[in-house]
N, C-alpha and C positions, 0 to 999 in steps of 0.2 A: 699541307699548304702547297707541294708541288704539284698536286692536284687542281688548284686552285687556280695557280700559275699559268697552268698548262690550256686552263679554260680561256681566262683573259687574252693568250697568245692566242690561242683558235680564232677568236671573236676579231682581232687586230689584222687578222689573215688576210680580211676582207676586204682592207683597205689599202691603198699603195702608200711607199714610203714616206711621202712629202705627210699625207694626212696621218700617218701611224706617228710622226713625231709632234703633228700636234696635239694628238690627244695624249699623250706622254707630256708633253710639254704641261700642260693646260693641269693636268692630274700634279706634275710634277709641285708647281707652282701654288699647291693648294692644300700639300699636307701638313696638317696640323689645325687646321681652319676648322670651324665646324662645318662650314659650304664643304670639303673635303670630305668629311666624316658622316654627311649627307648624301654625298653622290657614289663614297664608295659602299654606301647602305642598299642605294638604288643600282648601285652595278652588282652589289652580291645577290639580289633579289633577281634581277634581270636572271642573272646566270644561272641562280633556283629552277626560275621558271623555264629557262631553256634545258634544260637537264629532266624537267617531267614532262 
């Protein structure tokens, strides 16, 4: 999982502080949801595809 972690901070790197808190905000805001469970399907895919 720290592996995992460590990808999503990479990816957050990119952005400055004001935007890195709303996409934590926004992610925050939605766990448990299936919208939630959708977009961290499409953020683990992302990260698949960036790692080949």
């Amino acid at each position: 999982m720290e592996k995992e972690v460590q990808s999503v901070l990479e990816i957050l790197e990119n952005f400055n502080n004001e935007k890195k808190m709303a996409i934590i905000t926004q992610c925050v805001s939605k766990i448990g949801t299936s919208e939630w469970q959708d977009k961290i399907r499409d953020l683990i895919q992302r990260i698949e595809n960036l790692s080949n």
